[in-house]
N, C-alpha and C positions, 0 to 999 in steps of 0.2 A: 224443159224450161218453158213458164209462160212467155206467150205473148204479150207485149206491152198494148194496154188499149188506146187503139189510136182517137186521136179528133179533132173532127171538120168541122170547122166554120164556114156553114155557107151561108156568107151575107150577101153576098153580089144582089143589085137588084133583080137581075134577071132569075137568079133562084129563087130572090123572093117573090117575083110575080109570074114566070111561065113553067119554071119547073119544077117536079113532084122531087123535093130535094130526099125527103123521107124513105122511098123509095128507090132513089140511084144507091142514095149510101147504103141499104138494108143489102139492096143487087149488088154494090160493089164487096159488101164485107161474106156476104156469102160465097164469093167467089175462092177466098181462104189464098189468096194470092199476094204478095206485097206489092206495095204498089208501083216501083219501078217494073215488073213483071205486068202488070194489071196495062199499065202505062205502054208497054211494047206492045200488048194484045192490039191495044186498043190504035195503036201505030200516029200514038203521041209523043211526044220527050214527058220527060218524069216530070221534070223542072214547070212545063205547063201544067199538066197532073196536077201535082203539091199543089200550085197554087191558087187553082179552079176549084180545088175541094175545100179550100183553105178560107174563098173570098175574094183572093187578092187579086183576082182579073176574073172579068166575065167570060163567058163558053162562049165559045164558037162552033161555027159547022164541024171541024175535028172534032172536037169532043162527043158532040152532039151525034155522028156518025162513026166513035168509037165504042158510045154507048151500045150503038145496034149491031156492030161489030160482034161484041161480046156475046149479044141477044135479047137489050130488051127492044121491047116497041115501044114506038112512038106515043102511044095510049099508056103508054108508063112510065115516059123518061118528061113525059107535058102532062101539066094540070090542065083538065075539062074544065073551063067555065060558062 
C-alpha cells in the first residue's frame, strides 16, 4: 500500500526568515518515519510536530534541539546570510 504524500506548510515567519525550511522537510522525509515516531525521537509531542510543520506556531529551542537530535546541524537546520 502507498503512502499518502504528506504536506507542510511552513509559513511561520521564523521559517520564512531564519530557517532552511527546504532542507528540515527533505531531512525529515528521509527519515521514512511518521511523524508521531519522528515526534518521539525528536522528544517533542506530535501535536507541536503537526503544527510547526504545518505554520501554525513558531519553533522553539525544542524543536530546534530535536532537529540535532535526530542529526542535523546547525549549518543546516539555519540559513547563512
Amino acid at each position: 500500500m502507498k503512502r499518502k504524500e504528506k504536506k507542510w506548510f511552513l509559513t511561520s515567519r521564523l521559517y520564512e526568515e531564519y530557517l532552511n525550511k527546504e532542507c528540515i522537510i527533505t531531512f525529515i522525509r528521509s527519515l521514512n518515519l511518521s511523524e508521531p515516531q519522528i515526534a518521539a525521537q525528536m522528544n517533542v509531542s506530535y501535536p507541536y510536530l503537526y503544527r510547526v510543520l504545518r505554520g501554525q506556531i513558531d519553533t522553539g529551542d525544542a524543536f530546534i534541539s530535536g532537529l540535532m537530535k535526530l542529526g542535523m546541524r546547525p549549518e543546516e537546520i539555519f540559513l547563512s546570510k
